[in-house]
C-alpha positions as CSV (number, residue, x, y, z in Angstrom):
1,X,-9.5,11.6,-7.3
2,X,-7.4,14.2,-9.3
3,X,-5.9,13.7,-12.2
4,X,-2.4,15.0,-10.9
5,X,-1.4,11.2,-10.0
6,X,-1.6,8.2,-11.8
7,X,-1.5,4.4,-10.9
8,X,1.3,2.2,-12.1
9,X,2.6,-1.2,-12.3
10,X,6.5,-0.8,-12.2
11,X,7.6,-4.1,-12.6
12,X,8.7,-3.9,-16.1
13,X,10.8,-0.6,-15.4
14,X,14.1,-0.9,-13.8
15,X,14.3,2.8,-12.8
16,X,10.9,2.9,-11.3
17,X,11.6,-0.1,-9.7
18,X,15.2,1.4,-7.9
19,X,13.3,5.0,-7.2
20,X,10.7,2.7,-5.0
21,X,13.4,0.8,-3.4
22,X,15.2,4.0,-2.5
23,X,12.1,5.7,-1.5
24,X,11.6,2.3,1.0
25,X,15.3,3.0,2.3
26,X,14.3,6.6,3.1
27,X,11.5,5.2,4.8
28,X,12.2,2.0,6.4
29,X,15.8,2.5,7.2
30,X,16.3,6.4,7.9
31,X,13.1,7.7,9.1
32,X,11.3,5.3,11.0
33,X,14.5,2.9,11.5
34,X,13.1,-0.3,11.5
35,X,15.7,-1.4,9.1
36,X,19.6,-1.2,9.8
37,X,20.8,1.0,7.1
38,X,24.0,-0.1,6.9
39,X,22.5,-3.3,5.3
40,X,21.6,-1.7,2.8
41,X,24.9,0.6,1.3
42,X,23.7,1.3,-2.1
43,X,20.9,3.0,-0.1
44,X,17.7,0.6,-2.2
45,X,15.8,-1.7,0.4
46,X,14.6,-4.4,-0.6
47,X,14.8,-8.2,0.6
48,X,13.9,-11.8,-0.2
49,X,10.3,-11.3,-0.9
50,X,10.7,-9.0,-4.0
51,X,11.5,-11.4,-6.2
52,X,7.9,-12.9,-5.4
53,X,6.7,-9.7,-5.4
54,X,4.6,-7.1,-8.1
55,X,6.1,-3.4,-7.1
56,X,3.4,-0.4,-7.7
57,X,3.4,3.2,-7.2
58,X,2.1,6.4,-8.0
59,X,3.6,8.9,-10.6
60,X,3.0,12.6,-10.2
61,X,2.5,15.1,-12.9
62,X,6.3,15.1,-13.8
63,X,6.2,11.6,-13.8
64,X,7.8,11.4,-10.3
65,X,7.7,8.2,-8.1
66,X,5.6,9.5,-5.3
67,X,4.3,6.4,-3.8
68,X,4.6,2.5,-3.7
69,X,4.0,-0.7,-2.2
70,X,4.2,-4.2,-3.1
71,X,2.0,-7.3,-3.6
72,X,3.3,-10.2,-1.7
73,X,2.3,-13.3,-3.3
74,X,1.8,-16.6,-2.0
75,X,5.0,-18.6,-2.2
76,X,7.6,-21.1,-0.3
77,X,8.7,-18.6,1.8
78,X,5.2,-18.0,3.1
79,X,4.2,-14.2,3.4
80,X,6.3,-11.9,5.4
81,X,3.7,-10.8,8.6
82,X,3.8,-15.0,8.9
83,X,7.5,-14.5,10.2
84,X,6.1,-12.3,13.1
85,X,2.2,-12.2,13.2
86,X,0.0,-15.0,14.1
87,X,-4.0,-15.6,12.8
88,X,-6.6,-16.1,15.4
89,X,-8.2,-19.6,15.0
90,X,-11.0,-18.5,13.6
91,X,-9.7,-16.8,11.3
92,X,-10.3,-19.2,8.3
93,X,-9.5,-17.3,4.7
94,X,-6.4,-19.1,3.8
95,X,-7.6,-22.3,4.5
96,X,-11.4,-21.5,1.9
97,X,-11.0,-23.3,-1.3
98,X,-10.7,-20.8,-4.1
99,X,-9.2,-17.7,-2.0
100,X,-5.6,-16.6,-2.6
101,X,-4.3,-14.2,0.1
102,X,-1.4,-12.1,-0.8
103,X,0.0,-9.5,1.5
104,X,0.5,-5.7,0.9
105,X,3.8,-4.4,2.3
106,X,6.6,-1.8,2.0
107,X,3.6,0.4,1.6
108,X,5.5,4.1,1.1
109,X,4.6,7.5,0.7
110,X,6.8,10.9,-0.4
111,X,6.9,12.8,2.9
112,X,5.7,15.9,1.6
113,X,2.3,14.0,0.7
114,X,1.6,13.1,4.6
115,X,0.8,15.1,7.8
116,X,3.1,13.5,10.4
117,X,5.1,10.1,10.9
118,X,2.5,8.2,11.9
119,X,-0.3,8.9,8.7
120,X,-1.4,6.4,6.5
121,X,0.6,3.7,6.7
122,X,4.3,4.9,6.5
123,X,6.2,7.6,5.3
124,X,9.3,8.9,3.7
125,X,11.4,12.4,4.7
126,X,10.8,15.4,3.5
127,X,12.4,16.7,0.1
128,X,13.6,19.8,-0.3
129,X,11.1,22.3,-2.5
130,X,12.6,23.3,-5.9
131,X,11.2,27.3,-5.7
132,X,11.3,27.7,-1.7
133,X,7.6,27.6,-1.5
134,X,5.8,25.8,1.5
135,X,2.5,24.2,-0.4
136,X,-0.7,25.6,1.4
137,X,-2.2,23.3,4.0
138,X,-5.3,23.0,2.0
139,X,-3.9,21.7,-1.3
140,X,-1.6,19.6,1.3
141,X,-4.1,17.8,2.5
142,X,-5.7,17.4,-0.6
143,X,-2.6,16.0,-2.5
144,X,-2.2,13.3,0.4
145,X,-5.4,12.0,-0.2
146,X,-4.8,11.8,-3.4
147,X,-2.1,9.9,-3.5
148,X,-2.9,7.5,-0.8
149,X,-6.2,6.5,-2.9
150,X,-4.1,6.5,-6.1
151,X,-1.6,4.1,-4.1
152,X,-4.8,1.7,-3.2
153,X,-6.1,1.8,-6.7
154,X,-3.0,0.9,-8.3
155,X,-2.4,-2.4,-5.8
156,X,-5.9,-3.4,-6.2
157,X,-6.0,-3.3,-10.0
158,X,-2.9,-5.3,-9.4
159,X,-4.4,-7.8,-7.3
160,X,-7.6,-8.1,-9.3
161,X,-4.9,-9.0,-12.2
162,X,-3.2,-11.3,-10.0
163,X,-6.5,-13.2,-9.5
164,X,-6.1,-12.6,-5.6
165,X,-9.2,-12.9,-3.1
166,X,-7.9,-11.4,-0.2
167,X,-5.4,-8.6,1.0
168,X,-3.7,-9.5,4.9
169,X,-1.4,-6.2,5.9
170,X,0.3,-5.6,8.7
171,X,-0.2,-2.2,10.8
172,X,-1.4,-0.4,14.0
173,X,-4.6,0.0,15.3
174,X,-4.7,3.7,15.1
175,X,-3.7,3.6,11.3
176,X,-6.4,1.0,10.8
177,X,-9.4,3.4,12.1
178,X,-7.7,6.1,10.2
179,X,-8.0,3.7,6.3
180,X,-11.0,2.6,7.4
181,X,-11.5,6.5,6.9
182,X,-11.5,5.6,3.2
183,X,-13.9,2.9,3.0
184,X,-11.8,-0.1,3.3
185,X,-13.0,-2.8,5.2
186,X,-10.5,-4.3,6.7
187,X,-11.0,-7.2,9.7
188,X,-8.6,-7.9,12.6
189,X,-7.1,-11.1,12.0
190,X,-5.1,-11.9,14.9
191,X,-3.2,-10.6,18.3
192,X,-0.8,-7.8,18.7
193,X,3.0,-8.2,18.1
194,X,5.9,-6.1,18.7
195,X,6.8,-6.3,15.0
196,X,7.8,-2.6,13.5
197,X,6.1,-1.0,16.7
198,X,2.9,-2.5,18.1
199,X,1.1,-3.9,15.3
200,X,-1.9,-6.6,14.1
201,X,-2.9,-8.5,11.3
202,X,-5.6,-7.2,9.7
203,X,-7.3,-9.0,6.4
204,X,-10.0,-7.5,3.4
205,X,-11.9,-10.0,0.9
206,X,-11.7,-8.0,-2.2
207,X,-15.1,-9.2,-2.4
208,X,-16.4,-6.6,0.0
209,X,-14.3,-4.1,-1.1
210,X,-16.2,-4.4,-4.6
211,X,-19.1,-4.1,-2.5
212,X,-18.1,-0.6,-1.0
213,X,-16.9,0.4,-4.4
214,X,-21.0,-0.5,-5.8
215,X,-22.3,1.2,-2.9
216,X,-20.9,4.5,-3.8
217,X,-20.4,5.9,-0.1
218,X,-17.0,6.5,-0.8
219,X,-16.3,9.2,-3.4
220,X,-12.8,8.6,-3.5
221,X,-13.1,4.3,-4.3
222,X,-15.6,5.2,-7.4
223,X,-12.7,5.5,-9.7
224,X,-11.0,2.4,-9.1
225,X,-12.7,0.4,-12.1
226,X,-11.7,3.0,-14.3
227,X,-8.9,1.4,-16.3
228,X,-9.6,-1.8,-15.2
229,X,-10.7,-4.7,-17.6
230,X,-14.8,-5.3,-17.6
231,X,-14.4,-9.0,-16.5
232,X,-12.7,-7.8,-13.6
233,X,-15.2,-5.8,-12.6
234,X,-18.4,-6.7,-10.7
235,X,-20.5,-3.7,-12.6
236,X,-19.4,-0.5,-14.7
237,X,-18.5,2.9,-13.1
């Protein structure tokens, strides 16, 4: 992973914290239009679930937000795919004595760090470049995957934190074969919904993740201890 971006935990900063709630208005409410933005005139999404919430994102070289997400934890409100999704019977991880499921959401990326709409997970618009130069489609591609994996080390440090077991996020089929790309091993957890386009619940023990992270199949998961307290960890880098 290139040392260009960093992971960060942007709860204790109020400006970090506004720059990922305007980046989630660019996305959310402007570009993909899920969200009504007249809701939101001060142009920073952001709803009930924050406050139960720990923001991350992804800081560039200039210290620039470039990516974020959010850790939903468990709370009265229940977690927000519940409002929409349902589990498959089967399906039996919240109910295991000792796992905590939280839910990643509000998972956004700087435009100019993903191919098209559609990549990984959601994006925001394009900004305008500061010296008129289009960045080559090589370092393009290379800078998105950066970031992405940057953006998943950050929320699972987070979660390991946090204490959580399991991550349940909502998203399409097509995006889930294209993370899956990236080693993480994600299950279906229940049916289709019309809920921000045709989407499923998909769930990941942390468990196995640490499991692909030992394994070392996946280049880009090897740093993800780095950083990250030794009793958290299941073995060294």
């Amino acid at each position: 992973m290139s040392g260009t971006f960093r992971p960060v935990t942007i709860d204790d900063s109020p400006h970090l914290l506004e720059k990922s709630y305007r980046l989630r208005y660019q996305a959310y409410c402007l570009e993909r239009r899920f969200l009504n933005a007249e809701d939101f005139p001060n142009q920073l999404e952001f709803d009930a679930f924050d406050g139960d919430s720990i923001h991350v994102g992804v800081l560039d070289a200039d210290s620039e937000l470039v990516g974020t997400a959010r850790i939903v934890k468990p709370n009265s409100a229940g977690l927000p795919f519940l409002l929409h999704c349902t589990l498959f019977p089967h399906e039996t991880a919240f109910a295991q004595p000792g796992n905590t499921v939280v839910e990643v959401s509000r998972v956004c990326i700087n435009r100019r760090y993903t191919r098209r709409r559609s990549d990984v997970f959601f994006d925001a618009p394009e900004p305008a470049e500061s010296d008129g130069h289009a960045i080559p489609v090589h370092d393009r591609r290379r800078e998105r995957d950066d970031v992405f994996v940057t953006l998943v080390k950050a929320l699972y440090q987070a979660t390991k934190r946090l204490g959580a077991t399991h991550w349940i996020v909502a998203i399409e089929k097509s995006l889930r074969r294209r993370i899956a790309r990236y080693g993480l091993p994600f299950q279906l957890a229940g049916p289709e919904v019309d809920y921000y386009g045709c989407v499923a619940p998909y769930i990941m023990s942390l468990a196995e993740l640490d499991q692909v992270i030992q394994g070392h199949q996946f280049a880009s998961l090897d740093s993800f201890p780095v950083g990250l307290e030794p009793a958290l960890c299941y073995s060294a880098p």
